[in-house]
N, C-alpha and C positions, 0 to 999 in steps of 0.2 A: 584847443584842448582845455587850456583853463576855464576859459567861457562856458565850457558845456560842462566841467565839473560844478562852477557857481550856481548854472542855470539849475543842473540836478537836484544842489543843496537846497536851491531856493524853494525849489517844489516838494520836496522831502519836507522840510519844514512846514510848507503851508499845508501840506495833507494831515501831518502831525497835530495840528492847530485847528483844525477843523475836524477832527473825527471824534465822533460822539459816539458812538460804541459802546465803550464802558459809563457814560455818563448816567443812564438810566439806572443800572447797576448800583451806581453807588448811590444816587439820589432813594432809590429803596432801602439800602443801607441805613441812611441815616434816619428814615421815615419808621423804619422796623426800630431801631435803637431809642427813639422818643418815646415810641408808643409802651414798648418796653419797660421802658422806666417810667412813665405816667402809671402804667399796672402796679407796677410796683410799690411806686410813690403810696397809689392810693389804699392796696391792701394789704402791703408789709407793716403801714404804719396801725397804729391804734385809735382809729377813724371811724368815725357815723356809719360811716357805709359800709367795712366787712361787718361790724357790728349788726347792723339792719338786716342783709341778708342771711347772714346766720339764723338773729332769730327770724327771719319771715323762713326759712327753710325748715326749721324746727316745728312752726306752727304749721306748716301745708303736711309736714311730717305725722304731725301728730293726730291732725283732722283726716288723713288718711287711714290711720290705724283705728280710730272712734267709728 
C-alpha cells in the first residue's frame, strides 16, 4: 500500500518536471515584453531615429501634394 502511494508520487512528480506545455508560452512572453521595450526605448526617447522618420514622412508628404 505504501509502495504504490511512493511509486505514484514518484511519477506525479516526474510528469510535473517534464511537461513543457506552458514553457513556449512563456518564452513568447518574455520575447513580446523585450521587443516591447526596445520600441519604446527607441521612440519614446528623443532619438535620431523618430526624428528621421518624421521628417522623411513630411517630405514623401509633401512631394505628394507638389
Amino acid at each position: 500500500m505504501f509502495n504504490e502511494i511512493v511509486i505514484k508520487a514518484k511519477v506525479a512528480a516526474d510528469n510535473f518536471v517534464n511537461d513543457q506545455r506552458g514553457v513556449t508560452a512563456i518564452e513568447y512572453a518574455v520575447i513580446g515584453v523585450a521587443v516591447s521595450a526596445l520600441v519604446l526605448t527607441v521612440f519614446a526617447t528623443n532619438g535620431g531615429l523618430g526624428t528621421a522618420l518624421t521628417d522623411a514622412f513630411t517630405k514623401i508628404s509633401t512631394a505628394i501634394k507638389a
